[in-house]
Structure formats: C-alpha cells, structure tokens
C-alpha positions in Angstrom: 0.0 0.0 0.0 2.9 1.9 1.0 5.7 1.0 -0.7 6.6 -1.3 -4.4 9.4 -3.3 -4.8 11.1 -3.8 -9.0 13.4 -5.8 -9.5 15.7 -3.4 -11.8 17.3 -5.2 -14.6 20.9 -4.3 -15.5 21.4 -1.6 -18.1 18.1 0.3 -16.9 18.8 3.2 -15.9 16.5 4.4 -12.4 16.0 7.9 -14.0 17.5 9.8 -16.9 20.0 12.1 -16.3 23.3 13.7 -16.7 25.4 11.1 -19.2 21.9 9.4 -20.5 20.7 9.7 -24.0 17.8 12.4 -24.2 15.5 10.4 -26.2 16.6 6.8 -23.3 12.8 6.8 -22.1 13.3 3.7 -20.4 14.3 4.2 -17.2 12.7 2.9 -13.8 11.0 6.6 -13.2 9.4 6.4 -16.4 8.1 2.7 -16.0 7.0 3.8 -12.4 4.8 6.7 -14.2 4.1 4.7 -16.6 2.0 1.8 -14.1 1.1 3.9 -11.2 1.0 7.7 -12.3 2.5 10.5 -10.7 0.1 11.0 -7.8 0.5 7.8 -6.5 4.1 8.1 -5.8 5.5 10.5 -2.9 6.9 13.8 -3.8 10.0 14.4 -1.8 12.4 14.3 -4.4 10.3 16.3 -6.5 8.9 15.8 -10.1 12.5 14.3 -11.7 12.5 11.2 -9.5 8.8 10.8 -8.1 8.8 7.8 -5.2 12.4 7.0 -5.9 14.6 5.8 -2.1 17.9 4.9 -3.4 19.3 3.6 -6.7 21.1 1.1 -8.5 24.1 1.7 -10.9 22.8 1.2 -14.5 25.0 -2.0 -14.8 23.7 -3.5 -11.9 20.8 -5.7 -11.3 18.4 -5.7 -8.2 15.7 -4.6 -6.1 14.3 -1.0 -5.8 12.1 0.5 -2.7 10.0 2.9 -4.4 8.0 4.9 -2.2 4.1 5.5 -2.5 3.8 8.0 0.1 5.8 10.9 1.8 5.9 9.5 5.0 7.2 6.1 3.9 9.3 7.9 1.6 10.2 10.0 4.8 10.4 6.8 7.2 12.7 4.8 4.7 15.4 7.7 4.4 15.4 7.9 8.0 16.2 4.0 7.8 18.4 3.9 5.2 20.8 7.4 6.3 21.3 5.7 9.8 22.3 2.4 8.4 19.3 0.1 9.3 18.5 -1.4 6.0 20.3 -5.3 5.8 21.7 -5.5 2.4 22.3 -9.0 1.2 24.5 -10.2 -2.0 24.3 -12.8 -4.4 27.0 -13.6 -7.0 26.8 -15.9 -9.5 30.2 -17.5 -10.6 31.4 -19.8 -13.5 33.9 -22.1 -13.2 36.2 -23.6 -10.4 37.1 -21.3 -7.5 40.5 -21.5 -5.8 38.8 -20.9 -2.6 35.7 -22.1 -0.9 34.5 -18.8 0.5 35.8 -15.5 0.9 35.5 -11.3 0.6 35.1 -9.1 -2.3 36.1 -5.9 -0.5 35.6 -3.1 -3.7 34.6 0.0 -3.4 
C-alpha cells in the first residue's frame, strides 16, 4: 500500500539524467509513471524522481524501494541514512574457484 518493490534489470537506468541519452525513455522513473502515475508516488524528491529511495548503478541488477507516500518515503530515508537497511549479496560464478568462500572488498 505503502511501498513497491522492482526488480531493476541491469542496463536500466533508475532515472534519466546527466550522461543518458535524451531520447533513453526507459528508465525505472518512467516505468514507475508509466503503471502507477504521478500522484500515486510520494513527492519528496520532486517531479524528476517521483517515489524514488535509493538507486542502483545502471549496470547492476536488483531490487528498488519505491515509495508510495511521503511519509514512507520519509520513514525509509530515515532507515536507510542511519544504516538500518540489511543489504544482502548474491553472486553468481562460472567455473572452479580456488577458494571455498571469501570477501570481495571493492569499493
């Protein structure tokens, strides 16, 4: 009611901007508009990025928290600023590892 979840494909970009094509229409902001309209997304960020919490590089695949509302838009920057959100990884590899587990550490 609050909140919508899409799973962001990579090479989407979540909205055009600086470095995007002008005519790239397909970004997650537009798709957004395009299901739920304008007025059922919060406000915050203003007109440009309408519901939008955090992003996702355009490369990279994964889950978006848009925001319906301004206060769960509100609440979930709150969350997210101090830290509180769980972020979990999956990677996918091919081939024979040297190692049985281990850390990426990349910025």
């Amino acid at each position: 009611e609050d909140l919508i979840a899409v799973n962001k494909p990579a090479g989407m970009l979540v909205y055009p901007g600086p470095g995007s094509s002008s005519g790239d229409k397909r970004s997650l902001v537009n798709g957004l508009l395009w299901r739920l309209s304008a007025h059922n997304l919060s406000t915050l960020n203003g007109p440009a990025s309408p519901g939008i919490v955090h992003r996702l590089d355009r490369g990279t695949s994964g889950v978006i928290v848009a925001a319906k509302t301004n206060l769960a838009h509100a609440l979930l920057v709150h969350t997210w600023t101090r830290h509180k959100v769980d972020k979990k990884y999956l990677a996918l590899v091919e081939g024979v590892l040297s190692q049985p587990a281990g850390v990426v550490e990349t910025p």
